[in-house]
DODOPA-327117 format. One line per field, with one value per residue (C-alpha): residue number from 0; chain; x, y, z. Coordinates in nm, 4 decimals. Each point is the difference from the previous one (the first is absolute). Example, Ala and Ser with C-alpha at 12.3 -4.5 7.8 and 13.67 -1.06 7.14 Angstrom:
REM DODOPA-327117
n = 0,1 $
chain = A,A $
X = 1.2300,0.1370 $
Y = -0.4500,0.3440 $
Z = 0.7800,-0.0660 $
This chain:
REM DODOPA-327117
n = 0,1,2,3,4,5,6,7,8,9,10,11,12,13,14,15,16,17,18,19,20,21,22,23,24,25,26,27,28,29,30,31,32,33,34,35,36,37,38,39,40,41,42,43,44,45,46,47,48,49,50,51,52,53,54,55,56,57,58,59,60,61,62,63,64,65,66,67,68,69,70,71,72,73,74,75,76,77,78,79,80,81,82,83,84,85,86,87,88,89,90,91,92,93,94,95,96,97,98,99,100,101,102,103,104,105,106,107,108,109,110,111,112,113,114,115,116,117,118,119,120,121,122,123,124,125,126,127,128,129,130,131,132,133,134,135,136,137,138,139,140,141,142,143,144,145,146,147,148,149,150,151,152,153,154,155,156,157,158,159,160,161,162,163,164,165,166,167,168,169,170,171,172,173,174,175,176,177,178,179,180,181,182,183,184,185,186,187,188,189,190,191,192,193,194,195,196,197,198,199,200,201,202,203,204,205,206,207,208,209,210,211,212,213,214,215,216,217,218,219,220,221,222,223,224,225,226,227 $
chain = A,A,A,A,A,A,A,A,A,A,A,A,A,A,A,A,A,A,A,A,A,A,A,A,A,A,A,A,A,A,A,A,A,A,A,A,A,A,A,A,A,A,A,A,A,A,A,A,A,A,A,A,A,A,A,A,A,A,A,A,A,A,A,A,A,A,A,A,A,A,A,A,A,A,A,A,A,A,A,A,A,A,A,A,A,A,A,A,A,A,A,A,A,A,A,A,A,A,A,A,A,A,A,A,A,A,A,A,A,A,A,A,A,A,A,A,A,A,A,A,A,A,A,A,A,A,A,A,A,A,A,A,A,A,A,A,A,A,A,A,A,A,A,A,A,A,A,A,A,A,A,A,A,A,A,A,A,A,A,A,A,A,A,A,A,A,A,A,A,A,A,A,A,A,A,A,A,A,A,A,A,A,A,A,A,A,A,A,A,A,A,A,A,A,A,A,A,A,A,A,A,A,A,A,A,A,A,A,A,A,A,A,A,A,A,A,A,A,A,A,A,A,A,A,A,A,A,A $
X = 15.5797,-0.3698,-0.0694,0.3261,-0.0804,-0.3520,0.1956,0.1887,-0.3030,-0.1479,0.3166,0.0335,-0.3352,0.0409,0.3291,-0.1865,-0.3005,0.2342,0.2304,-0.4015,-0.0826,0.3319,-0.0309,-0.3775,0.2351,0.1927,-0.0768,-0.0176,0.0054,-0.2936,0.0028,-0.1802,0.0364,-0.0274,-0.1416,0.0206,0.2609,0.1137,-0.0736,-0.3076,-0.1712,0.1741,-0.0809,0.0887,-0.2844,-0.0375,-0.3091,-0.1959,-0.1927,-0.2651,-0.2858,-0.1125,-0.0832,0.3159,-0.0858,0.3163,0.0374,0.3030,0.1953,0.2072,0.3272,0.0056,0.2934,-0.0919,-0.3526,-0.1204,-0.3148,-0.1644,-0.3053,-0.2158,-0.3348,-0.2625,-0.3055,-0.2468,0.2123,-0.1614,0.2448,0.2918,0.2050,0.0656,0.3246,0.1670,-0.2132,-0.3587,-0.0706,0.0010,-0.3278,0.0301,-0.3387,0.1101,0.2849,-0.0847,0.2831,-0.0558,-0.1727,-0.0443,0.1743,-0.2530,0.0277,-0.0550,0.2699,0.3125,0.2732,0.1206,0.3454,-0.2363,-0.1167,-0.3898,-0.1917,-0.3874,-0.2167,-0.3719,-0.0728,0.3144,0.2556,0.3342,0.0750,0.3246,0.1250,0.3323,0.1254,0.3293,0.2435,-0.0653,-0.3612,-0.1792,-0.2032,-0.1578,-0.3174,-0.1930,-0.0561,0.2662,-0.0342,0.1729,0.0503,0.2971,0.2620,0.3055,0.2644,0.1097,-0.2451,-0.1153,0.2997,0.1964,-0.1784,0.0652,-0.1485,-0.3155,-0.0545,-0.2523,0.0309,-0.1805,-0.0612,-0.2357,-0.2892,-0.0307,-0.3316,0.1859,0.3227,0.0665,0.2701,0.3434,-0.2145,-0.2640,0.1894,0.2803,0.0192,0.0525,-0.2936,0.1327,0.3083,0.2168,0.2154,0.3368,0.0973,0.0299,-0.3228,0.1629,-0.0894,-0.1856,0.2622,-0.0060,0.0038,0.3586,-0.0607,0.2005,-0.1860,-0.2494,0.0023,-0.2806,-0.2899,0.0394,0.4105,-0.1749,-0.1960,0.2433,0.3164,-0.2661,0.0415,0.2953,-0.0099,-0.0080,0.1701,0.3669,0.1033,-0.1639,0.1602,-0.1436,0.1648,-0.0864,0.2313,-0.1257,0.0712,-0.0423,-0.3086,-0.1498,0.1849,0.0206,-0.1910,0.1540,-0.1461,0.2115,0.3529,0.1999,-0.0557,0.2503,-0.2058,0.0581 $
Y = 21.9188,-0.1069,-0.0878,-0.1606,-0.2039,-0.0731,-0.0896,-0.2875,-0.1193,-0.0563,-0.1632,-0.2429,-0.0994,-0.0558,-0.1798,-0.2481,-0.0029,-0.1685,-0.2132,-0.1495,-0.0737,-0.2160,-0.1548,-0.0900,-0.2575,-0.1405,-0.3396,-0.0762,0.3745,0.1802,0.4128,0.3350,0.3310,0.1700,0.3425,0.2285,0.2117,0.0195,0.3877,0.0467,-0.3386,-0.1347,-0.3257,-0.1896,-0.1776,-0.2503,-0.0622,-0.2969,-0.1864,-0.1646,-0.2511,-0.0583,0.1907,0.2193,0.2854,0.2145,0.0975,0.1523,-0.1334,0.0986,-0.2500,-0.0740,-0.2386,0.0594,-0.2331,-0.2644,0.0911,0.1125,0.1621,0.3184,0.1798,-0.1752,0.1392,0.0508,0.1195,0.3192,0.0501,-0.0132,0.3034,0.1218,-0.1228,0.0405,-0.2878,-0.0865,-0.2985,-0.3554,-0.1176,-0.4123,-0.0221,0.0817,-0.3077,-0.3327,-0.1696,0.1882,-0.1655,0.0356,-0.2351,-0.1471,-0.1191,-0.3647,0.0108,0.0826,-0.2654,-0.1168,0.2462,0.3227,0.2754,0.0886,0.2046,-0.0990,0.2660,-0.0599,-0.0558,-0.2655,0.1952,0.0198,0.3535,0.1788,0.3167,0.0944,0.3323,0.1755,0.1600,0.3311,-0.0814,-0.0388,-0.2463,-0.2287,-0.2505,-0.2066,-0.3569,-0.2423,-0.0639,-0.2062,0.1127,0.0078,0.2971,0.1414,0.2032,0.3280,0.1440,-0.0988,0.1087,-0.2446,-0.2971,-0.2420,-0.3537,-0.0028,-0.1834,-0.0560,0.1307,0.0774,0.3400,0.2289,0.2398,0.2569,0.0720,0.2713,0.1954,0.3218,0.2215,-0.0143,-0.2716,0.2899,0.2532,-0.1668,0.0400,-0.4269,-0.2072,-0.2292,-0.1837,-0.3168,-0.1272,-0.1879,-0.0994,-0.3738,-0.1848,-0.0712,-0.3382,-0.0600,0.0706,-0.3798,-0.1044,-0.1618,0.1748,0.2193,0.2998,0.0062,0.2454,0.2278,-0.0587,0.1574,-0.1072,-0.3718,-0.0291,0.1536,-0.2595,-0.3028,0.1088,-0.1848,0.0605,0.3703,0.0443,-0.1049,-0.0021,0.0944,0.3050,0.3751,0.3384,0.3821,0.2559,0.3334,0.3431,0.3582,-0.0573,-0.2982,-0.3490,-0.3446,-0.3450,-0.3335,-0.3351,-0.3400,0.1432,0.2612,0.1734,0.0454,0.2609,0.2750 $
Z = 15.5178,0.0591,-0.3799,0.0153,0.2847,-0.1933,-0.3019,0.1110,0.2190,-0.3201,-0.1670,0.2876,-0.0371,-0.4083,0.0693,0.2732,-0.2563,-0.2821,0.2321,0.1637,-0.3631,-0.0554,0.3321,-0.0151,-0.2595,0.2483,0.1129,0.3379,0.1267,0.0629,0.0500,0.1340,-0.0006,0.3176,0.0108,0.3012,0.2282,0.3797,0.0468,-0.2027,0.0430,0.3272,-0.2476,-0.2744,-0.2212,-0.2617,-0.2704,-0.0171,-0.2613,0.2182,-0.1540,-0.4077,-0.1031,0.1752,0.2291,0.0647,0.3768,0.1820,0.3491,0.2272,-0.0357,0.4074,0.1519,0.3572,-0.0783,-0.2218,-0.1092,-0.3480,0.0350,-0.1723,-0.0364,-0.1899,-0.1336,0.2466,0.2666,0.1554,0.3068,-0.2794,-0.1085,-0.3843,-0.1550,-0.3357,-0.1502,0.0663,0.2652,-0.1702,-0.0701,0.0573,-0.1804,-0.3559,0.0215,-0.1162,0.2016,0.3500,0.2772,0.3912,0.2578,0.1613,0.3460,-0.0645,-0.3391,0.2303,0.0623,0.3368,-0.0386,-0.0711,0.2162,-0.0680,0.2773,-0.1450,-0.0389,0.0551,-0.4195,-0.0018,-0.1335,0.1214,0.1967,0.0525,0.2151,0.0294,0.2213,-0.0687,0.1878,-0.0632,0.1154,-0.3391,-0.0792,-0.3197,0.0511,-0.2398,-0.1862,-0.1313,-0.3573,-0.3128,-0.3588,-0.2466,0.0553,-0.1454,0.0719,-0.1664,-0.2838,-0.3167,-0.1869,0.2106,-0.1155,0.3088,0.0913,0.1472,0.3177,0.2372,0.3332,0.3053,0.0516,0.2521,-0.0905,0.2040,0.2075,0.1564,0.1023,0.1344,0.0851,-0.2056,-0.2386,0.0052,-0.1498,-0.1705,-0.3914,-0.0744,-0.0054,0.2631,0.1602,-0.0968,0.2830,-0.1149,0.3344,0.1047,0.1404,0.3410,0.1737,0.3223,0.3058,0.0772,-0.3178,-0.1457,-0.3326,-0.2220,-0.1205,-0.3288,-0.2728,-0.0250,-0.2086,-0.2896,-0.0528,0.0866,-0.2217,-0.3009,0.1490,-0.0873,-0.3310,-0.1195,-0.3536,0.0316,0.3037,0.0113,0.4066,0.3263,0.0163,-0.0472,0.0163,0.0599,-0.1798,0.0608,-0.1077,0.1413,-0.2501,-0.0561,-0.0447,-0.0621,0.1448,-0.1937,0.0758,-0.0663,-0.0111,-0.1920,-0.3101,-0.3021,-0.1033,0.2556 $
């Protein structure tokens, strides 16, 4: 029974593997595997393409926050995860957010060298730190040949507990960027879905789904997919 089981682990994966390569076709519709499982992980997690050239890191798919961040090289108070830390400094399109760069609608605590800081505690009392940065990003792997877009992100300086140990790199919220309390607003989308509903020849609606499996699953950007 456990080769079995093993057996159509693998099959599942080869039937998502073909279906990805007919829907990387579709226009309109982007899509992601999702790798992980509720017992073993407590986690689901997605790859990411992040800079040019691409550096592959993993994230935990999140929808109780909103924000994308991950270990960068250089980060000594950061754990060791299934792929190395991002290293900014071998991408030609990354660069910092400086403090005096932001717009009047973003957040940016200044650190004393005039980059934009972040911190963020969870409710299991982990916690990430570190530097806001920019660079082109895409979901899902290389085999899934998505859009690149470019996307704010955070670079860890530190994290410890839960982000410690875990086995992804980092975390990517999904939930909606909530308004002030006073403010008459309806919510905004996270950064990373954002920044992918901008682009309006790749990306159909503003709309996003999670289908997930007692292994692994599905994230599809822009509406549904014939393919699946």
């Amino acid at each position: 029974r456990r080769h079995l089981g093993q057996a159509s682990k693998m099959l599942w994966f080869w039937v998502l593997f073909v279906r990805e390569i007919y829907a990387s076709d579709v226009d309109g519709v982007e899509t992601a595997r999702l790798y992980g499982n509720v017992n073993k992980y407590a986690y689901y997690f997605i790859d990411l393409m992040v800079g040019t050239p691409p550096q592959l890191t993993s994230v935990i798919v999140d929808t109780g926050s909103h924000l994308l961040a991950f270990p960068c090289g250089g980060c000594d108070q950061c754990g060791h995860h299934l792929e190395p830390a991002v290293d900014i400094s071998k991408s030609s399109t990354a660069h910092w957010q400086h403090c005096n760069e932001v717009t009047r609608n973003e957040n940016c605590q200044c650190s004393q060298d005039n980059r934009c800081k972040y911190s963020e505690t969870y409710s299991e009392g982990s916690a990430i730190s570190g530097h806001w940065f920019k660079d082109q990003v895409r979901i899902g792997d290389s085999f899934q040949n998505n859009t690149p877009v470019e996307v704010k992100m955070g670079c860890h300086d530190s994290e410890n507990k839960l982000f410690y140990t875990q086995q992804a790199n980092g975390i990517m919220g999904l939930a909606p960027v909530m308004p002030a309390a006073w403010a008459n607003e309806a919510a905004d989308p996270p950064e990373i879905l954002s920044y992918l509903f901008r682009h309006k020849k790749h990306i159909d609606h503003r709309i996003f789904s999670l289908c997930v499996g007692e292994w692994g699953g599905l994230l599809t950007v822009g509406g549904p997919s014939s393919a699946y």
